[in-house]
Residue, then its C-alpha position, 0 to 999 in steps of 0.5 A: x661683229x665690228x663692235x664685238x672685235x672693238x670691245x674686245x680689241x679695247x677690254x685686251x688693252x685695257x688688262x695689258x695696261x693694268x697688268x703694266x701698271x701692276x708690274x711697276x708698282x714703285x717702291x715708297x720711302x717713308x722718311x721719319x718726318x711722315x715725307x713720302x718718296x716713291x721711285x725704286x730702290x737700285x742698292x744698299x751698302x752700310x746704313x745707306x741705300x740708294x733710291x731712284x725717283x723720277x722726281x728728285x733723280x738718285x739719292x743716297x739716304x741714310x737708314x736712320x732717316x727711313x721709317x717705312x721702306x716697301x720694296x716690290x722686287x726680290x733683294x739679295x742681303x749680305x750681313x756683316x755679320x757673315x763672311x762674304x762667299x761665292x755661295x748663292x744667297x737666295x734674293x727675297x722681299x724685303x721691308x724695313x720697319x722699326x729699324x729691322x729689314x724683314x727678308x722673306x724668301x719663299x718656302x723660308x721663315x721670315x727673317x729679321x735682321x738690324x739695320x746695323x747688320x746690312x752690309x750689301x743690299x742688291x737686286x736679286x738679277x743683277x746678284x745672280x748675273x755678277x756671281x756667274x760674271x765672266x768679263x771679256x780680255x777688255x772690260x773691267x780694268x781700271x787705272x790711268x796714263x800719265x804724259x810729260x815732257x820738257x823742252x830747251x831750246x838755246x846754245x844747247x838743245x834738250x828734250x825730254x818725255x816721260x809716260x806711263x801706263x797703270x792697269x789693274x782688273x780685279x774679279x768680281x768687280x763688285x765688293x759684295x763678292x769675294x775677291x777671285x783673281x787680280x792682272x795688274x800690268x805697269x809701264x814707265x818710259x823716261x826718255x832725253x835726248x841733249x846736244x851741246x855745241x863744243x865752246x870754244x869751237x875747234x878748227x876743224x869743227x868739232x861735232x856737238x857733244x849728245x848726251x840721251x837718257x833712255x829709263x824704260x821699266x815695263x812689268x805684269x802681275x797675275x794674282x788668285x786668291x787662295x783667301x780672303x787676303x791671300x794669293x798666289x802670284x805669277x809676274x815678270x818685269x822688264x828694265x832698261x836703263x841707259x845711265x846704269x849701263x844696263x841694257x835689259x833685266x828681265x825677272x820671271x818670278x812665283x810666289x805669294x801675297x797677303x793684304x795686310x790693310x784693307x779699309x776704304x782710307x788705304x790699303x797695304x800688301x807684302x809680297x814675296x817670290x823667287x825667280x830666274x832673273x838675266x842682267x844683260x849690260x852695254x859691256x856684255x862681260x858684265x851680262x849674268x843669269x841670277x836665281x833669286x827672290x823679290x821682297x816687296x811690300x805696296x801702300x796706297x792711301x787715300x787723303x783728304x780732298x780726293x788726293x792720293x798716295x802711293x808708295x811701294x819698295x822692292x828688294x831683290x836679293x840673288x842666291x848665286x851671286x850676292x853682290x848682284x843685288x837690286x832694289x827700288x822705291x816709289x812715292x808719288x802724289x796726285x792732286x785732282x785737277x778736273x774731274x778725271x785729271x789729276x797732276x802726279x808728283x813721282x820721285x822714283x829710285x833705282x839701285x843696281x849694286x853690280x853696274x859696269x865700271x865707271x856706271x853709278x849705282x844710284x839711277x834717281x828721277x823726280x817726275x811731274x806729270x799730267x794723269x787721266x784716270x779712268 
């Protein structure tokens, strides 16, 4: 009895271990040379895949350089000859041989379709689990935060600090599916605080003349897409700026955007809405509620060596008040330093047509700071 429950216990081991094995056949890569690599595809994008070996770690290979590629897992492929959807493609098997991917989806002729026509190959889980992908308030964002300062200390005393926040979370957060809706949120803080001692000192002492700079801009955007490359928009935006005399400007605006660029070197968009707008000012007869609009327009390019530039122009014309106009512009570079930190040269201008008297029009800032980039 002992022996007939040891062979059984050892034959019901021995199938779980075959039916293991048979259930992580690798898939091989033949390399037109006659190389062999076996591991497992993980994803495709254009003429390359990305392929998984315990041996050599993650590679990206060209197609060209692939002569046989035998998957053993279902694989979902996007055609670039086919706008992308929201619409389930039905994951298959595939096998690329002569320069074609085979695709066979059960209950479905077999497919041949040119390596020049691949634009995504990804796992049939992980395409189905991001079509239905609903991420949390906290995930999916990405941006950077970016810090400064500078200090004297002699006769005269000056601090100052600048930070800032960029935030963007788009849905999905794959580019094999359409874009859904965007939140973009931004916060700019320069703050300065001088103390000069009065020369000569008078009798009795005169107190130290303080001089404080305080340029405050906070804003949130909420983007859903009606195409491809359009959207519609909600967004408002807060500003503080002391040197102008303003003490706060708040714009609750709607309205709509459209991608006019989009390649992986740069992208650009306009945007335009209409809003309610309230100017409020240190002298409180200068305060005002504003109906108007926000022409805008967003450019970013990617350089070589990993820099990055960016630009970006509003205009904020009021329909009740057309002396109560607005207008800023930004330009900034970043120059990666070590892996996520970058150093970020920004000249930023803010013109304000309507300040209180004795206040300039122009609020000007040149910024060097230290960004992390997550």
């Amino acid at each position: 009895m002992a022996r007939a429950l040891g062979a059984a216990v050892l034959l019901a081991t021995t199938l779980a271990a075959a039916g293991q094995a048979a259930a992580h056949v690798p898939d091989v890569i033949v390399f037109t040379n006659g190389d062999q690599l076996t591991g497992t595809l993980e994803h495709g994008a254009g003429d390359t895949v990305v392929f998984k070996s315990d041996m050599a770690g993650e590679l990206t290979i060209p197609l060209a350089k692939i002569k046989e590629l035998r998957v053993a897992g279902n694989y979902a492929l996007l055609r670039k000859s086919q706008p992308l959807t929201t619409q389930h493609v039905l994951p298959g098997s595939i096998a690329l041989k002569g320069g074609a991917i085979q695709l066979t989806v059960p209950g479905t002729p077999v497919q041949t379709i040119p390596v020049s026509d691949i634009a995504f190959l990804v796992d049939g889980p992980t395409y189905t689990k991001q079509l239905a992908a609903e991420p949390g308030l906290f995930h999916a964002w990405k941006g950077n935060v970016n810090a400064g300062a500078s200090l004297v200390r002699s006769t005269e005393s000056a601090t100052t600090f600048t930070v800032g926040v960029s935030l963007e979370r788009a849905i999905p957060t794959v580019p094999y599916l359409p874009a859904r809706n965007r939140t973009l949120f931004n916060l700019d803080e320069t703050y300065g605080r001088q103390t000069q001692p009065v020369i000569p000192q008078t009798t009795p002492p005169s107190p130290d003349v303080v001089t404080t700079t305080s340029i405050f801009h906070t804003g949130a955007e909420r983007d859903e897409y009606l195409s491809a490359r359009g959207f519609a928009l909600a967004s408002l935006a807060y500003d503080h700026n002391y040197a102008q005399g303003l003490n706060l400007q708040q714009v609750y605006g709607f309205g709509f955007g459209y991608t006019l660029l989009q390649t992986t070197a740069q992208h650009l968009e306009v945007k335009g809405d209409l809003h309610y707008e309230r100017q409020s000012f240190q002298t409180p007869a200068n305060n005002q509620n504003l109906i108007g609009a926000t022409l805008g327009e967003n450019y970013l390019r990617h350089l070589p060596r990993k820099v990055i530039f960016t630009e970006s122009a509003t205009v904020l014309p009021a329909f009740n008040n057309a002396s109560a106009f607005s207008a800023n512009l930004a330009a900034g570079i970043a120059l990666p330093v070590y892996k996520r930190l970058s150093a970020n040269f920004t000249t930023l201008d803010n013109y304000l047509n309507d300040p209180p008297a004795g206040y300039k029009k122009n609020s000007y800032q040149f910024l060097t700071t230290v960004a992390y980039s997550f």
